[in-house]
C-alpha positions as protocol buffer text, in pm:
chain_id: "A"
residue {
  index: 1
  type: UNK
  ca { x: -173 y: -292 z: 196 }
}
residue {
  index: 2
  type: UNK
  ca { x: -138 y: -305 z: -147 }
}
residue {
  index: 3
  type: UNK
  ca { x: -205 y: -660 z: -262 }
}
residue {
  index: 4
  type: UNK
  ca { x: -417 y: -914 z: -109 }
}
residue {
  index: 5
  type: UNK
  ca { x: -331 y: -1259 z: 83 }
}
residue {
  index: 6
  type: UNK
  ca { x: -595 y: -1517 z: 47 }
}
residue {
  index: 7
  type: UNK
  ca { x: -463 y: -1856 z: 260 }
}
residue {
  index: 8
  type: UNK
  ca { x: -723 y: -2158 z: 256 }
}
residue {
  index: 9
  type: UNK
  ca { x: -624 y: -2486 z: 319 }
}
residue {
  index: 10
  type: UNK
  ca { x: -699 y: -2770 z: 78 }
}
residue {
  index: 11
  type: UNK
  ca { x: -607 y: -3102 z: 230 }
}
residue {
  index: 12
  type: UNK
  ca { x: -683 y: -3210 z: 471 }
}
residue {
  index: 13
  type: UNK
  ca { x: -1017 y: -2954 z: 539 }
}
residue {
  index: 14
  type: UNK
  ca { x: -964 y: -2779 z: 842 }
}
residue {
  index: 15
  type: UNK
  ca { x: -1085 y: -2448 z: 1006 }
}
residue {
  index: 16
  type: UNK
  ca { x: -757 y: -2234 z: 1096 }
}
residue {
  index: 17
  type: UNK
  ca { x: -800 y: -2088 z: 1507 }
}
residue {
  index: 18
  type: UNK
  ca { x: -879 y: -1722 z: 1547 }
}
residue {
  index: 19
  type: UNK
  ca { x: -588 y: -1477 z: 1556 }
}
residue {
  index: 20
  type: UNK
  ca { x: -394 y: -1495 z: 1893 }
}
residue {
  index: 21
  type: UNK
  ca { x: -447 y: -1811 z: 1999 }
}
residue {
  index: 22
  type: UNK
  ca { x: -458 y: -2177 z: 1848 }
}
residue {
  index: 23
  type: UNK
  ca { x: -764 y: -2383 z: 2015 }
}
residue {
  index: 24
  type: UNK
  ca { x: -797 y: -2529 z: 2358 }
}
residue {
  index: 25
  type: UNK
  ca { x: -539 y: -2734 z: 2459 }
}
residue {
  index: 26
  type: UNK
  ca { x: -346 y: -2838 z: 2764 }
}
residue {
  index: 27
  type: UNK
  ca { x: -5 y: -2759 z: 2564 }
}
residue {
  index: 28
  type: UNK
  ca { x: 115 y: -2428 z: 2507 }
}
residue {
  index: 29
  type: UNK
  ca { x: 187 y: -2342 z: 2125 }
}
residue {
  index: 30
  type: UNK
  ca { x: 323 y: -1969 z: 1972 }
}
residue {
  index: 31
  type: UNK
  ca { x: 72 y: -1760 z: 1899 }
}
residue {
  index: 32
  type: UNK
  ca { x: -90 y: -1799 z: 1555 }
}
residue {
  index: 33
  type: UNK
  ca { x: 173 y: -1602 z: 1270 }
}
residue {
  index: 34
  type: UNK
  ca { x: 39 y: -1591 z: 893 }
}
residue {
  index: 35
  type: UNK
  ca { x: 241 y: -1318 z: 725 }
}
residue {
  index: 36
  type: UNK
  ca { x: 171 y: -1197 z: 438 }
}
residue {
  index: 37
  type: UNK
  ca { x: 496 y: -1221 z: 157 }
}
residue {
  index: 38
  type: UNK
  ca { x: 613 y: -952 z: 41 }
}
residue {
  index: 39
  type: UNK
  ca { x: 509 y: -825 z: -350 }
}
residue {
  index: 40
  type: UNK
  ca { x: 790 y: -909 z: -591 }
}
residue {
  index: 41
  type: UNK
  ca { x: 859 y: -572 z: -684 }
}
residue {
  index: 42
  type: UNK
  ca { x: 954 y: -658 z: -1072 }
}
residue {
  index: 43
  type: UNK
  ca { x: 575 y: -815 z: -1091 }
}
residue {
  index: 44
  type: UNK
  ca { x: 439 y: -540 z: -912 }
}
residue {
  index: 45
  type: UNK
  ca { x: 621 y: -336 z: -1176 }
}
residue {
  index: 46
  type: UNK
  ca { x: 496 y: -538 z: -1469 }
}
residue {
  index: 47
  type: UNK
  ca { x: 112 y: -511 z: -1329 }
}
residue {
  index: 48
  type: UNK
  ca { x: 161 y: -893 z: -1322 }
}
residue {
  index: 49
  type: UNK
  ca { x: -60 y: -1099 z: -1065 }
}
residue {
  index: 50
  type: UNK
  ca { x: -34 y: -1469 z: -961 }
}
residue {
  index: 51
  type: UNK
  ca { x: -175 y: -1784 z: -775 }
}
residue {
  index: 52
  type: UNK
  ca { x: 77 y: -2056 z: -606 }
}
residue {
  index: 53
  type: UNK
  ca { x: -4 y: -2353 z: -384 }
}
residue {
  index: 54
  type: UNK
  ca { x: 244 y: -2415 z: -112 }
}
residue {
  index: 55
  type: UNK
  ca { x: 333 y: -2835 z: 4 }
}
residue {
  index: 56
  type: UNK
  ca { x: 410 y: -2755 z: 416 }
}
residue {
  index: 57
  type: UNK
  ca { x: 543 y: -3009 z: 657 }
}
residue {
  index: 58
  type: UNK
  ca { x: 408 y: -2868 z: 1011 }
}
residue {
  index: 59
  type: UNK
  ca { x: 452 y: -2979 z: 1356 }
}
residue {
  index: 60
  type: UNK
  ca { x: 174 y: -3054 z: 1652 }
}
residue {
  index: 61
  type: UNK
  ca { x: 212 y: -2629 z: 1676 }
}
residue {
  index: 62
  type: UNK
  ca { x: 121 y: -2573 z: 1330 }
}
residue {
  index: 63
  type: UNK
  ca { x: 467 y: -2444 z: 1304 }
}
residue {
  index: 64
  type: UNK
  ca { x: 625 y: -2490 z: 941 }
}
residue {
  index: 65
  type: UNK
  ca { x: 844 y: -2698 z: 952 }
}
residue {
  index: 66
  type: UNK
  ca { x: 950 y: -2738 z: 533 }
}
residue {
  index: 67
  type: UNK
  ca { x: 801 y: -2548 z: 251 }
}
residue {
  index: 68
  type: UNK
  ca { x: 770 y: -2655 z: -115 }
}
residue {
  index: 69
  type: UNK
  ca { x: 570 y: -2553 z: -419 }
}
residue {
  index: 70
  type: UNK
  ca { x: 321 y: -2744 z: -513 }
}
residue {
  index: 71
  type: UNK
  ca { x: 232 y: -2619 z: -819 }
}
residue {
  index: 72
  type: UNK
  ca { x: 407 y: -2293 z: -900 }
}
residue {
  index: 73
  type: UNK
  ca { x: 269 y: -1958 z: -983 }
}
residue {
  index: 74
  type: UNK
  ca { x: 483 y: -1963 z: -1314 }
}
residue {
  index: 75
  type: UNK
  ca { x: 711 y: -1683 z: -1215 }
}
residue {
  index: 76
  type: UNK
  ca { x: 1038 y: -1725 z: -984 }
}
residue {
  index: 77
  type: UNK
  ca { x: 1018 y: -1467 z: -788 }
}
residue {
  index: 78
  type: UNK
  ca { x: 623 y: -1535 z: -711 }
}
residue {
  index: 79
  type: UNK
  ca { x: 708 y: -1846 z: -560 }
}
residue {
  index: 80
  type: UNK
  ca { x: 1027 y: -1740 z: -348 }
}
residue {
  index: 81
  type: UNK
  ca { x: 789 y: -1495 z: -209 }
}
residue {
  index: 82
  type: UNK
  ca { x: 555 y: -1724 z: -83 }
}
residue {
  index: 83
  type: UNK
  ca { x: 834 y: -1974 z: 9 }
}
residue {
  index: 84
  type: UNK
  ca { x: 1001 y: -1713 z: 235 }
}
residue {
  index: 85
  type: UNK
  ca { x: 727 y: -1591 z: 434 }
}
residue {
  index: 86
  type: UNK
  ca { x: 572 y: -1970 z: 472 }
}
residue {
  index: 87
  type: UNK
  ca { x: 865 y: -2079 z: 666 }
}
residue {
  index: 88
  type: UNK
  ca { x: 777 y: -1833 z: 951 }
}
residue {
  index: 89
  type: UNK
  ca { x: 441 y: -1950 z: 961 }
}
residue {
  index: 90
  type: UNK
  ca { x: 189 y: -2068 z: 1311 }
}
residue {
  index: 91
  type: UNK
  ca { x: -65 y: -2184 z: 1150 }
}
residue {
  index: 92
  type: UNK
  ca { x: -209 y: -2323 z: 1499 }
}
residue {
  index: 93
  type: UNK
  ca { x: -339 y: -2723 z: 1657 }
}
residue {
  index: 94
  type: UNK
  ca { x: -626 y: -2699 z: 1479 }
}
residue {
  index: 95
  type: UNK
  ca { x: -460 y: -2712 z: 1152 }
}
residue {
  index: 96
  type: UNK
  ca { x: -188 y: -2973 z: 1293 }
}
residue {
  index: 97
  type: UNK
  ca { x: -407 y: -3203 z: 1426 }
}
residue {
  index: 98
  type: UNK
  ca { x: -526 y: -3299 z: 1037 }
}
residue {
  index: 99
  type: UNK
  ca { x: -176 y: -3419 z: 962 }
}
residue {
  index: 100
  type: UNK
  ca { x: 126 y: -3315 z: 913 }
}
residue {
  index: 101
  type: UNK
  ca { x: 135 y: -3202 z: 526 }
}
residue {
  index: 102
  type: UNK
  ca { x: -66 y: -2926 z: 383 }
}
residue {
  index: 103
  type: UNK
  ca { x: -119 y: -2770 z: 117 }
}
residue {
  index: 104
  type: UNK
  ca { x: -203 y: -2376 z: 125 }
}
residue {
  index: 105
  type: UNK
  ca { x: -313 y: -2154 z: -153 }
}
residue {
  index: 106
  type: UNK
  ca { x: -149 y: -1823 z: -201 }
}
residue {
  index: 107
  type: UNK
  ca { x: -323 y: -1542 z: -421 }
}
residue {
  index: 108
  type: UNK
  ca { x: -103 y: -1251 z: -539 }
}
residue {
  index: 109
  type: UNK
  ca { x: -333 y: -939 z: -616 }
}
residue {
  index: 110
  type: UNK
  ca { x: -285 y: -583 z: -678 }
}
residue {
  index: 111
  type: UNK
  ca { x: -520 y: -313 z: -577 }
}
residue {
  index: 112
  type: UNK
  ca { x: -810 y: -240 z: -743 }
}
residue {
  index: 113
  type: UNK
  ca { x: -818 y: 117 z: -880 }
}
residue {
  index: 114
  type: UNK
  ca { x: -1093 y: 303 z: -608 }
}
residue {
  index: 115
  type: UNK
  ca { x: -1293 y: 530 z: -737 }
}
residue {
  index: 116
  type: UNK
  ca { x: -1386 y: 884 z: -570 }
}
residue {
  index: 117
  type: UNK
  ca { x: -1665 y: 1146 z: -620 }
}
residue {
  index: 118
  type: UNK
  ca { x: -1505 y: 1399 z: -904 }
}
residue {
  index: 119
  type: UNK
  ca { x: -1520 y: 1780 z: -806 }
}
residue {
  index: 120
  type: UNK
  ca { x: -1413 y: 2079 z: -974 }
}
residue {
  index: 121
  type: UNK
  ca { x: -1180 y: 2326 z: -899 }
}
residue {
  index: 122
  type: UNK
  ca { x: -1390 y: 2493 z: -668 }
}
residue {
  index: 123
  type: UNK
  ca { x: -1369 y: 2240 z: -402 }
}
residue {
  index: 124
  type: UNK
  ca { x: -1018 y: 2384 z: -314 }
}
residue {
  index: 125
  type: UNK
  ca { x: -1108 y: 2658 z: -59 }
}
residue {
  index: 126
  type: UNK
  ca { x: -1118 y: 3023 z: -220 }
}
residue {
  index: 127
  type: UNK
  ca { x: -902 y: 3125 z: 155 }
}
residue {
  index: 128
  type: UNK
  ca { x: -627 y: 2968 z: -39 }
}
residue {
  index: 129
  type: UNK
  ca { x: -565 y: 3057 z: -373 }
}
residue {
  index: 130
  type: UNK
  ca { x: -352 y: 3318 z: -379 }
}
residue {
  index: 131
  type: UNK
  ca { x: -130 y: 3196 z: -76 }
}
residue {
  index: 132
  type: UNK
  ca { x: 238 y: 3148 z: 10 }
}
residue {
  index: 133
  type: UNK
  ca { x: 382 y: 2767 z: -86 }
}
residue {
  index: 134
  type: UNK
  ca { x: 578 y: 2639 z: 205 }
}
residue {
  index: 135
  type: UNK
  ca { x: 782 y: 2328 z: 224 }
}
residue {
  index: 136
  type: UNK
  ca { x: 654 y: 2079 z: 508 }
}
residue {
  index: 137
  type: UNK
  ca { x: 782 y: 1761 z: 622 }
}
residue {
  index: 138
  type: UNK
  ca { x: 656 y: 1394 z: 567 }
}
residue {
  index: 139
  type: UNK
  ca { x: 882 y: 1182 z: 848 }
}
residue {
  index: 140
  type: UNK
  ca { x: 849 y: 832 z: 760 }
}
residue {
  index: 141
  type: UNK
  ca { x: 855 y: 838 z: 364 }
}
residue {
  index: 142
  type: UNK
  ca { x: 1124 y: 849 z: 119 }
}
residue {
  index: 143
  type: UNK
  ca { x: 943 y: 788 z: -201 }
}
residue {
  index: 144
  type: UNK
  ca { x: 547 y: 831 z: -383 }
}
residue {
  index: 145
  type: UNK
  ca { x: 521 y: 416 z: -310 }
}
residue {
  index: 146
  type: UNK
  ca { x: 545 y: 418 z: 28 }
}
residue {
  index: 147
  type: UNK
  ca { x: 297 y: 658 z: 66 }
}
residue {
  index: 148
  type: UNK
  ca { x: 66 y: 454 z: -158 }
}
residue {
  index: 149
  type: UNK
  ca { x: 120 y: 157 z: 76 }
}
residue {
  index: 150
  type: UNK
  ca { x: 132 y: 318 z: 366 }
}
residue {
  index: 151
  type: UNK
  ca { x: -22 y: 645 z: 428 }
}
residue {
  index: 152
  type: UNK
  ca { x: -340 y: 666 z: 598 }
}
residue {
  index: 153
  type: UNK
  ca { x: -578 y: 771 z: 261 }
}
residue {
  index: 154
  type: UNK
  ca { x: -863 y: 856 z: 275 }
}
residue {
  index: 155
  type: UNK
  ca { x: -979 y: 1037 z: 0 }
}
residue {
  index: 156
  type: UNK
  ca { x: -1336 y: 1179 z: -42 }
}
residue {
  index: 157
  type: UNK
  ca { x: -1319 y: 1312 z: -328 }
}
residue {
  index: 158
  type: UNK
  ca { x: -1111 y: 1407 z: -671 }
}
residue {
  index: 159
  type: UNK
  ca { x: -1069 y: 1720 z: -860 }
}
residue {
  index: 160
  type: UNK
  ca { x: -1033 y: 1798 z: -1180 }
}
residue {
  index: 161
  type: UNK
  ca { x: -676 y: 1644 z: -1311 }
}
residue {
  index: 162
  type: UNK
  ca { x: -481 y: 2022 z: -1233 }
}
residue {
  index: 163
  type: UNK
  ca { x: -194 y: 1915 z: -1525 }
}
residue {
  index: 164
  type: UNK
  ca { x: -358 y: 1788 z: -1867 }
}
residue {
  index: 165
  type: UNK
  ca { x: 3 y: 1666 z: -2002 }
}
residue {
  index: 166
  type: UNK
  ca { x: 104 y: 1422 z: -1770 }
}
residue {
  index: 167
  type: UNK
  ca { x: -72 y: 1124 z: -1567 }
}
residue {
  index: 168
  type: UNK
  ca { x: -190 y: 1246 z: -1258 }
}
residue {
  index: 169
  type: UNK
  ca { x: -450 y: 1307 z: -991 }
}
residue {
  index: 170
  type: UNK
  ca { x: -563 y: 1546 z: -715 }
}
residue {
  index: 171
  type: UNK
  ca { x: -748 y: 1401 z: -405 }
}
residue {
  index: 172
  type: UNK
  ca { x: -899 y: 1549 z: -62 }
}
residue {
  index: 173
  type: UNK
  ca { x: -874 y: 1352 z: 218 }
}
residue {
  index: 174
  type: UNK
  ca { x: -1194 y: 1295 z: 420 }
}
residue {
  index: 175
  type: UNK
  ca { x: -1226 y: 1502 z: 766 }
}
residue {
  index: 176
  type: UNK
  ca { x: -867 y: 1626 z: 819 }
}
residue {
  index: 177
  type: UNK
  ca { x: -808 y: 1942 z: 1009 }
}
residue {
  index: 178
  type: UNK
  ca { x: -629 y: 2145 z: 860 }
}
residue {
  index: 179
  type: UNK
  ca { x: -788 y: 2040 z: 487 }
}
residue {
  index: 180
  type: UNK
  ca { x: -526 y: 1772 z: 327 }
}
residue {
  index: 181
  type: UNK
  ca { x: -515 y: 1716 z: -54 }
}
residue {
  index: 182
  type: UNK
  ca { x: -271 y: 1459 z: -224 }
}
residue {
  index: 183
  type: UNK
  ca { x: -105 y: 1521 z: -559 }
}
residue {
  index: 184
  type: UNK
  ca { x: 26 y: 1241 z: -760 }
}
residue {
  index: 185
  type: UNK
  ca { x: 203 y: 1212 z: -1108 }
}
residue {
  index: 186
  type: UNK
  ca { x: 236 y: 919 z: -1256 }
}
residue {
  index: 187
  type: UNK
  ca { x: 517 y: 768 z: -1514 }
}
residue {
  index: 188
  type: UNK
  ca { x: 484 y: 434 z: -1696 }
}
residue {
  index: 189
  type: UNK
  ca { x: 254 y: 308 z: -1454 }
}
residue {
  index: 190
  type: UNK
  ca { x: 440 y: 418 z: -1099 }
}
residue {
  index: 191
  type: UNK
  ca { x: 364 y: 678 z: -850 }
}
residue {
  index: 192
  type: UNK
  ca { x: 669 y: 944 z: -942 }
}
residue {
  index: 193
  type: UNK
  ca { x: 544 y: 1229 z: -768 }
}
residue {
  index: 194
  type: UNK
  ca { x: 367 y: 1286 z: -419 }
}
residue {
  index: 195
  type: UNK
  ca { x: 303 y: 1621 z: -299 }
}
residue {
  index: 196
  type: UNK
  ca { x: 96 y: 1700 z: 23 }
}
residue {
  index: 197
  type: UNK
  ca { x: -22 y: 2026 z: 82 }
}
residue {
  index: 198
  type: UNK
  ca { x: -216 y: 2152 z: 388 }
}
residue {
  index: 199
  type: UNK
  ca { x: -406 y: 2459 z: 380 }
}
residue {
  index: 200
  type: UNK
  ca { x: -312 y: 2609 z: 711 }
}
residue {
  index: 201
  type: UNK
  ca { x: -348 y: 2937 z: 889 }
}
residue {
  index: 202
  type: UNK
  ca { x: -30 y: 3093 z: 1044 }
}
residue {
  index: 203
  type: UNK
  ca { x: -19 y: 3364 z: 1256 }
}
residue {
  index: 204
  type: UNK
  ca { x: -310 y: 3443 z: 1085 }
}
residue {
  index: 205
  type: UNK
  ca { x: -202 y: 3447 z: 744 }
}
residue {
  index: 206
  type: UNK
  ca { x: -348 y: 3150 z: 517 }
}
residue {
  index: 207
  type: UNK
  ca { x: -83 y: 2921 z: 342 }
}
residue {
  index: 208
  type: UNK
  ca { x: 2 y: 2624 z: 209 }
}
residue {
  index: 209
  type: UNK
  ca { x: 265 y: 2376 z: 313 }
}
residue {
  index: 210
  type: UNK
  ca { x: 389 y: 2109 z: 75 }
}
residue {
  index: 211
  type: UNK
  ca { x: 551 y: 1817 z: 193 }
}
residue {
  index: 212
  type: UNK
  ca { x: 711 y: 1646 z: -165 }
}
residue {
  index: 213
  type: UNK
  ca { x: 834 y: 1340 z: -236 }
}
residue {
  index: 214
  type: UNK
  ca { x: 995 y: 1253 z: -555 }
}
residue {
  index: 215
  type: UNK
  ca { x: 1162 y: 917 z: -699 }
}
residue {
  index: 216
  type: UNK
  ca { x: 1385 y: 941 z: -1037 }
}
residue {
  index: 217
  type: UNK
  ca { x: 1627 y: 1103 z: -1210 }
}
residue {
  index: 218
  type: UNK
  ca { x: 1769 y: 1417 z: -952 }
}
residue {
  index: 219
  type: UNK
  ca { x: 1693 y: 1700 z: -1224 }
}
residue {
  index: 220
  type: UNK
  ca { x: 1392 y: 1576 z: -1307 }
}
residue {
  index: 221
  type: UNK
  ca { x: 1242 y: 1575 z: -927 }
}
residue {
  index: 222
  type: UNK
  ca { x: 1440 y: 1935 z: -924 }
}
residue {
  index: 223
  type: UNK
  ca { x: 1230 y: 2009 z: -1172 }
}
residue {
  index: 224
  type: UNK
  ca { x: 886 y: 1866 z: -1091 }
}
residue {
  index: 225
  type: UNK
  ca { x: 930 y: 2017 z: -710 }
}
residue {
  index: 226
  type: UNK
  ca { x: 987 y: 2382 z: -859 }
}
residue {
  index: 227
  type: UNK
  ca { x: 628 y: 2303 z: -1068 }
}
residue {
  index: 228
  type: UNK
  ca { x: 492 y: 2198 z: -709 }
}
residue {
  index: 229
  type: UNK
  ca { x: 583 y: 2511 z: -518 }
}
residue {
  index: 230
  type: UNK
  ca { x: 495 y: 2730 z: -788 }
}
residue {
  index: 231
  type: UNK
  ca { x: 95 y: 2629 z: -672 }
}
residue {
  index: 232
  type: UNK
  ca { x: -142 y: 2484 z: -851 }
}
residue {
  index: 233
  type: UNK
  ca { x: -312 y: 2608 z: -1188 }
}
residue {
  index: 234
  type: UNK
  ca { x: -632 y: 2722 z: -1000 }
}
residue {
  index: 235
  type: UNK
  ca { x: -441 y: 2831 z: -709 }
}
residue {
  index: 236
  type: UNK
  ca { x: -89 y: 3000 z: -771 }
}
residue {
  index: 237
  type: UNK
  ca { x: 210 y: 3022 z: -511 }
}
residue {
  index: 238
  type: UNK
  ca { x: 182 y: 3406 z: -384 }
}
């Protein structure tokens, strides 16, 4: 996930029930449901984070019954956010039984940059660097985001930036089989370009298969993909 959710409830103090159920109790209620919102895309955009504290009316369930701000995060679409994915809210007896109005913090965060063990070159295997680029497929993605929110990654460690006039970065992924390094270029602060590329073996014959995703204008991915398939600087397309 690429934000974090941090829900804590201010008055009246109360513990919320683990996930999956809501407390002992002779009546059945849902099952607990605390959603996270979604990120307003034009803050995630503008690298812009906020705080808002939600006014609920709940039931004996915990179930929202009426949202309101409390005190607003200063930005519109921060508070719809929060507004819309309150309203489908369990928060669980435990919570109900302090009364019937709460009010719940909501932190908007974006993801601290991680950083990885830098490697050279080298670390891309020397079976591979005079190889055939073939394309590959990535089933589930359309665009560099989703792959950023997504995508299982785990990388171990990053080489050396492979393109010096442009934004971007090189990572291996920890313990795959066959070896998986992501490519990403960056433009005015967004993921533009993802390329995967697998170092397989084939019939016996090393390659490399590139799965590429690309979001803007169509000649510019045209062009960036032909730069991907041509290889890398340390480790040219056959």
């Amino acid at each position: 996930m690429r934000w974090m959710l941090l829900v804590a409830l201010l008055c009246p103090v109360a513990v919320l029930a683990a996930d999956g159920g809501s407390g002992s109790s002779s009546t059945a209620c849902p099952d607990l449901v605390r959603g996270a919102p979604e990120y307003p895309d034009d803050m995630r955009k503008a690298h812009l984070e906020a705080s808002v504290i939600l006014d609920l009316r709940v039931d004996g369930c915990g179930r929202v019954l009426d949202a309101g701000i409390a005190q607003t995060s200063g930005h519109a679409s921060f508070d719809a956010a929060a507004l819309a994915a309150s309203r489908g809210w369990v928060l669980g007896k435990d919570v109900a039984a302090g009364g019937g109005n709460l009010r719940v913090p909501l932190d908007f965060r974006l993801p601290r940059l991680a950083s990885y063990p830098h490697v050279g070159n080298d670390d891309w295997p020397a079976t591979h660097r005079r190889v055939r680029y073939l394309p590959d497929n990535l089933y589930g993605y359309t665009t560099p985001e989703q792959v950023l929110e997504r995508y299982d990654l785990r990388p171990q460690a990053a080489l050396t930036p492979p393109y010096p006039y442009v934004r971007n970065m090189l990572l291996r992924q920890q313990g795959d089989d066959p070896v998986e390094y992501w490519l990403f270029m960056y433009m005015e602060g967004k993921a533009r370009v993802a390329a995967r590329y697998r170092l397989v073996t084939e019939n016996g014959e090393p390659m490399v298969r590139v799965a590429f995703l690309c979001e803007g204008p169509r000649r510019q991915c045209a062009q960036d993909r032909r730069l991907v398939m041509k290889g890398l600087p340390f480790a040219k397309a056959k």
